[in-house]
RORO-193681 format. One record per residue (C-alpha): residue number from 1; residue in one letter; x, y negated, z. Coordinates in nm, 2 decimals, m for minus. Layout:
# residues N
<r><keti>NUM</keti><kevex>a</kevex><X>X</X><Y>Y</Y><Z>Z</Z></r>
...
# end
This chain:
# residues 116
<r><keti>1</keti><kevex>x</kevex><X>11.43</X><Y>m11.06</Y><Z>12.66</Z></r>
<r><keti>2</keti><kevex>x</kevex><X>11.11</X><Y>m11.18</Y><Z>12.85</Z></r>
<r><keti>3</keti><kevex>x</kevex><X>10.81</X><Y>m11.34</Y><Z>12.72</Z></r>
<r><keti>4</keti><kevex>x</kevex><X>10.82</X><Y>m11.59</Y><Z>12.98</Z></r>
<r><keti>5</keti><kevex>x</kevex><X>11.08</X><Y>m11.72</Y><Z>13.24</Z></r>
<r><keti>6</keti><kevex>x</kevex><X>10.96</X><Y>m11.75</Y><Z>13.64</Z></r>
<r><keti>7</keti><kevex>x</kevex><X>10.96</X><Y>m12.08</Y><Z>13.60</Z></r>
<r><keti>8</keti><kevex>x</kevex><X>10.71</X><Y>m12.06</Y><Z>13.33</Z></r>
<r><keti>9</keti><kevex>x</kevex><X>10.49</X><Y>m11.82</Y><Z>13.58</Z></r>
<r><keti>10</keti><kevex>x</kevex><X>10.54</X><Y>m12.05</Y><Z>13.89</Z></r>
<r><keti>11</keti><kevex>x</kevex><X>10.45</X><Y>m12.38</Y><Z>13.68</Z></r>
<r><keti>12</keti><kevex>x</kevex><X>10.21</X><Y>m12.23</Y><Z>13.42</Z></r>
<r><keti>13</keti><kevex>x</kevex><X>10.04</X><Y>m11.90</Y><Z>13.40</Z></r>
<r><keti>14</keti><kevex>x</kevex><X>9.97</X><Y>m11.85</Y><Z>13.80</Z></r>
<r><keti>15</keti><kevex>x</kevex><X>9.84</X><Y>m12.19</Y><Z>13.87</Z></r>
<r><keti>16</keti><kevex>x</kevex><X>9.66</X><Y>m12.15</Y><Z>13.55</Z></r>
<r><keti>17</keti><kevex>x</kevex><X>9.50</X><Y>m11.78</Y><Z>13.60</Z></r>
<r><keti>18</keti><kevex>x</kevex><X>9.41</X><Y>m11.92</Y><Z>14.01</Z></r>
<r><keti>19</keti><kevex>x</kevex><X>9.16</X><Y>m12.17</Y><Z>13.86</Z></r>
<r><keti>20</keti><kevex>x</kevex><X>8.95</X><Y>m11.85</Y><Z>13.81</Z></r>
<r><keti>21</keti><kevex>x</kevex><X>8.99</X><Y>m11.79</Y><Z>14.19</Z></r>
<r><keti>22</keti><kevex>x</kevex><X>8.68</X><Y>m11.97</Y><Z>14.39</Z></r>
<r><keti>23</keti><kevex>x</kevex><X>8.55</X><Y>m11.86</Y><Z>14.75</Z></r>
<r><keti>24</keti><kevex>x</kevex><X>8.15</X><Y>m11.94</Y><Z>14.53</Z></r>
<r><keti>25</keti><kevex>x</kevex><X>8.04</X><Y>m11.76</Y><Z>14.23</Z></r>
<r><keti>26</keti><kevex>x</kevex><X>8.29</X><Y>m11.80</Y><Z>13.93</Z></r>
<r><keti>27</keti><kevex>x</kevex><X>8.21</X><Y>m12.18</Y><Z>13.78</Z></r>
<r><keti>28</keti><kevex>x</kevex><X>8.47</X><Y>m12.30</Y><Z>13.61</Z></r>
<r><keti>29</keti><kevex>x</kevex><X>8.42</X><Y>m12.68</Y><Z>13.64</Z></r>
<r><keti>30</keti><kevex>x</kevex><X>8.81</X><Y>m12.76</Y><Z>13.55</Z></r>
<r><keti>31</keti><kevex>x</kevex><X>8.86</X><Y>m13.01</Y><Z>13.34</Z></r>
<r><keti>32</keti><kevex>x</kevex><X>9.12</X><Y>m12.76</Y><Z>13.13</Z></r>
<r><keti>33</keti><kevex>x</kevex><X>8.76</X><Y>m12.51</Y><Z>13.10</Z></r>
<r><keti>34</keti><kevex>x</kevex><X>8.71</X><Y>m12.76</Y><Z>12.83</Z></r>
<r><keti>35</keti><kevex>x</kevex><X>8.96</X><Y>m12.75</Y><Z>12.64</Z></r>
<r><keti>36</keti><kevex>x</kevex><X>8.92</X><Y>m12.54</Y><Z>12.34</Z></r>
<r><keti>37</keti><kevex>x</kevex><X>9.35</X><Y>m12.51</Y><Z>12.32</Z></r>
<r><keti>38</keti><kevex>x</kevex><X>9.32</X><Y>m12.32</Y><Z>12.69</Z></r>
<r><keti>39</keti><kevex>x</kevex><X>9.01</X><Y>m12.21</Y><Z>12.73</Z></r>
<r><keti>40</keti><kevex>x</kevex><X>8.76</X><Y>m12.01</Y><Z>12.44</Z></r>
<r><keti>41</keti><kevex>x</kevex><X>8.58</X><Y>m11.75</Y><Z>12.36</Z></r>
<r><keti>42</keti><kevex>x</kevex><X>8.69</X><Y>m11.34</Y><Z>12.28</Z></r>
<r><keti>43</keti><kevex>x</kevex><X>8.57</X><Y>m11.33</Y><Z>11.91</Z></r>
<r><keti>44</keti><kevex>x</kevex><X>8.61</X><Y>m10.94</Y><Z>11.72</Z></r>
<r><keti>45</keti><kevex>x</kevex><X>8.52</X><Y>m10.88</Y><Z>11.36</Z></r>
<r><keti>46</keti><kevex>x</kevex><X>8.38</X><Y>m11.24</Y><Z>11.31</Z></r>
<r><keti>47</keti><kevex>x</kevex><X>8.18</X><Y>m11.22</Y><Z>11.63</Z></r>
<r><keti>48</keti><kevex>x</kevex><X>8.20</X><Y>m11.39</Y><Z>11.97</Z></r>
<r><keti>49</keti><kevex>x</kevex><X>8.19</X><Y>m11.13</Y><Z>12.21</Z></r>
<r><keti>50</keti><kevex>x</kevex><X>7.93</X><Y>m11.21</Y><Z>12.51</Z></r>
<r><keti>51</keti><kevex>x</kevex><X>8.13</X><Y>m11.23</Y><Z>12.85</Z></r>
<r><keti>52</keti><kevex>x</kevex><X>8.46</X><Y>m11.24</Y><Z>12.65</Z></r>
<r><keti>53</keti><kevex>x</kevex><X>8.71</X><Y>m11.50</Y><Z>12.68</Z></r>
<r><keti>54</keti><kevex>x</kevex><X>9.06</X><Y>m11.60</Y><Z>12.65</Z></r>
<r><keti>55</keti><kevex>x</kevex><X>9.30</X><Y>m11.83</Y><Z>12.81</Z></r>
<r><keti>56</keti><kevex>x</kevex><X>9.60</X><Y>m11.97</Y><Z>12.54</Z></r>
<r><keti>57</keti><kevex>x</kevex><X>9.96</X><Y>m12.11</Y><Z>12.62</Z></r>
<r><keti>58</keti><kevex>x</kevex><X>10.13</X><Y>m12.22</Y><Z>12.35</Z></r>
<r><keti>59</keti><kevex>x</kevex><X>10.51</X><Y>m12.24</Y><Z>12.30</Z></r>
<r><keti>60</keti><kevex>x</kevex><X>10.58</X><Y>m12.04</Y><Z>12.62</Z></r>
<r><keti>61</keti><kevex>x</kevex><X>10.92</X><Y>m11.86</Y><Z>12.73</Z></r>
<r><keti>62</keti><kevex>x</kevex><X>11.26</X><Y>m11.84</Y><Z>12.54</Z></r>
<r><keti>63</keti><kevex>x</kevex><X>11.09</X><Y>m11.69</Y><Z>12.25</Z></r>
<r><keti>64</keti><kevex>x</kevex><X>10.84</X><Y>m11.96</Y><Z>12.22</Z></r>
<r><keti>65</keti><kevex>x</kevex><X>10.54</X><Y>m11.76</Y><Z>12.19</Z></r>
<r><keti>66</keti><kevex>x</kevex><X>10.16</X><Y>m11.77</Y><Z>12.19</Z></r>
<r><keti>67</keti><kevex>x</kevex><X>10.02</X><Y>m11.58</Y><Z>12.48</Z></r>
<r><keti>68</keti><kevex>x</kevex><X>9.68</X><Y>m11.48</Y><Z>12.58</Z></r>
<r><keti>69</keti><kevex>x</kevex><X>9.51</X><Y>m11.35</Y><Z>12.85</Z></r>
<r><keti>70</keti><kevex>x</kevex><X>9.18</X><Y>m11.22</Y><Z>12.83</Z></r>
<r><keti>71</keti><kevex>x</kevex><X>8.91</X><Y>m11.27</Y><Z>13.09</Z></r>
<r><keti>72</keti><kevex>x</kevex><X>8.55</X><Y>m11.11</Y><Z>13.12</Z></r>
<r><keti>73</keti><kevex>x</kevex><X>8.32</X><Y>m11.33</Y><Z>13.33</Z></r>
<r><keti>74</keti><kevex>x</kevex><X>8.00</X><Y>m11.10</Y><Z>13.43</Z></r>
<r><keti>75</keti><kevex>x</kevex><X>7.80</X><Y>m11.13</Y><Z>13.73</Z></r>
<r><keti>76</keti><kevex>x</kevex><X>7.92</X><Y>m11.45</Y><Z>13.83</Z></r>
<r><keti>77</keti><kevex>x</kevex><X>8.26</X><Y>m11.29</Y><Z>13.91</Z></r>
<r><keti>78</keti><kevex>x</kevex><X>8.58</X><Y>m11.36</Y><Z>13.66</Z></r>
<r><keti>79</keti><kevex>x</kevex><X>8.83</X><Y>m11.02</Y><Z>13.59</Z></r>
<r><keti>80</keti><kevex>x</kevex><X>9.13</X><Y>m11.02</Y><Z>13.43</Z></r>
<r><keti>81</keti><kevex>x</kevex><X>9.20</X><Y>m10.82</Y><Z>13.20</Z></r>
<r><keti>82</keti><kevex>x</kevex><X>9.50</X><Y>m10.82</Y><Z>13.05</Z></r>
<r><keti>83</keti><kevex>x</kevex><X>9.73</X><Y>m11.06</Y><Z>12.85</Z></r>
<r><keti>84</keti><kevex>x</kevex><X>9.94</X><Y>m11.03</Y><Z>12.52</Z></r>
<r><keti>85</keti><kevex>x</kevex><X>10.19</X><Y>m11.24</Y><Z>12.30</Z></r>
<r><keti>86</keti><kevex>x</kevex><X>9.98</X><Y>m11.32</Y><Z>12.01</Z></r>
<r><keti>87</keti><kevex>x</kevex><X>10.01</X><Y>m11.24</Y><Z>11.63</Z></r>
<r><keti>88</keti><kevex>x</kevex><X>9.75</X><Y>m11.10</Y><Z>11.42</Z></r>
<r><keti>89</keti><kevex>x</kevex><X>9.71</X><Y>m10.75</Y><Z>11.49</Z></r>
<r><keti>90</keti><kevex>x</kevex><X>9.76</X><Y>m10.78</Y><Z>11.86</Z></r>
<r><keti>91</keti><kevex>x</kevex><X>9.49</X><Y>m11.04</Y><Z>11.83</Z></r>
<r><keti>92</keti><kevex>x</kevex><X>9.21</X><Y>m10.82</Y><Z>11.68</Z></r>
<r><keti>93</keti><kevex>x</kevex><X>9.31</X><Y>m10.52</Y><Z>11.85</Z></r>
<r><keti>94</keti><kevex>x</kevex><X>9.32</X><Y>m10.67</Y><Z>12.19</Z></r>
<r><keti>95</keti><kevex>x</kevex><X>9.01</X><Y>m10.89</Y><Z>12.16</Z></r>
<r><keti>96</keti><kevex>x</kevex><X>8.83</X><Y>m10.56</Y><Z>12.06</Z></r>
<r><keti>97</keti><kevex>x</kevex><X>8.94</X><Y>m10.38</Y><Z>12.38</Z></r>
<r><keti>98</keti><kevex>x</kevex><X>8.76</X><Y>m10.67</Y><Z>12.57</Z></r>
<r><keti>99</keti><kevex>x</kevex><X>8.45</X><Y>m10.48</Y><Z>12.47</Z></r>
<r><keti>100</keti><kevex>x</kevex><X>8.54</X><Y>m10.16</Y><Z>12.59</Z></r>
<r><keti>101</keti><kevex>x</kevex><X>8.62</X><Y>m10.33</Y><Z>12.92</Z></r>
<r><keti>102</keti><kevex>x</kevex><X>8.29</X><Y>m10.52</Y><Z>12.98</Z></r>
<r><keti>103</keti><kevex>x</kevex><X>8.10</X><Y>m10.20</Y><Z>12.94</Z></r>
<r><keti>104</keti><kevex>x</kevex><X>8.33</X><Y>m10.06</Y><Z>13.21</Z></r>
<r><keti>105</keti><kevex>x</kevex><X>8.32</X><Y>m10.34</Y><Z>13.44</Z></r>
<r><keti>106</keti><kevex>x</kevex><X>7.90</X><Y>m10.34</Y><Z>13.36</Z></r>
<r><keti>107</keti><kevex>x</kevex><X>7.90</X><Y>m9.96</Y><Z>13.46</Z></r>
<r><keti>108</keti><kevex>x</kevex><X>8.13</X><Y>m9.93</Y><Z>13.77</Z></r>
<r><keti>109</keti><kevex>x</kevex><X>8.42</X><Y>m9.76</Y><Z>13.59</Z></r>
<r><keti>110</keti><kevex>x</kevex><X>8.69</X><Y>m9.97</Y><Z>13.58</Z></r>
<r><keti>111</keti><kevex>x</kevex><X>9.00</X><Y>m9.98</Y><Z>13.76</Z></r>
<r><keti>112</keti><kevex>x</kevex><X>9.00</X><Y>m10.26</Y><Z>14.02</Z></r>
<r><keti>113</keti><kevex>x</kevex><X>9.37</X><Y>m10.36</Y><Z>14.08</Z></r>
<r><keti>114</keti><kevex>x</kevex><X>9.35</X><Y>m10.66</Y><Z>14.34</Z></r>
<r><keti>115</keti><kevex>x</kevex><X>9.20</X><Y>m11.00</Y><Z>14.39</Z></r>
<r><keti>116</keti><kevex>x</kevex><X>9.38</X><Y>m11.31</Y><Z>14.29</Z></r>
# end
């Protein structure tokens, strides 16, 4: 079974994830930026993790799930990292990854899959 139907992608997640997507510097002056229930921080271990953040749909797909995606915005430019249907462990574990990433997208060796 899915996490998510295409319906949920079309309607949702892609218009969602293409805010990120601006011709300028990332900025993200949506209105949705401020809401704490989308938008917020990475946090690992009790700590907000600089460049780290996540966005949050609630009650998505079949299975009605929680699902995250995280997002590292460094150098003006917003990467995507990668997404996971929340619970606890997945939760800490994943947001802990996000620092691995930023030090491989601050050092060049990260893998570049595409522009939105």
């Amino acid at each position: 079974m899915g996490v998510f139907t295409d319906q949920d992608y079309t309607t949702q997640l892609r218009p969602d994830a293409e805010l990120l997507k601006t011709d300028d510097p990332f900025d993200p002056n949506h209105p949705k930026f401020s809401n704490s229930k989308f938008w917020g921080p990475a946090a690992a271990l009790g700590k907000i993790v600089k460049y780290g953040h996540k966005m949050k749909w609630h009650n998505l797909g079949p299975g009605h799930v929680q699902l995250r995606l995280c997002v590292v915005i460094l150098q003006k430019c917003a990467y995507i990292c990668n997404s996971y249907v929340k619970d606890d462990k997945a939760d800490a574990r994943e947001m802990a990854r996000v620092w691995i990433k930023i030090q491989k997208i601050e050092d060049g060796t990260f893998v570049y899959g595409g522009k939105l």
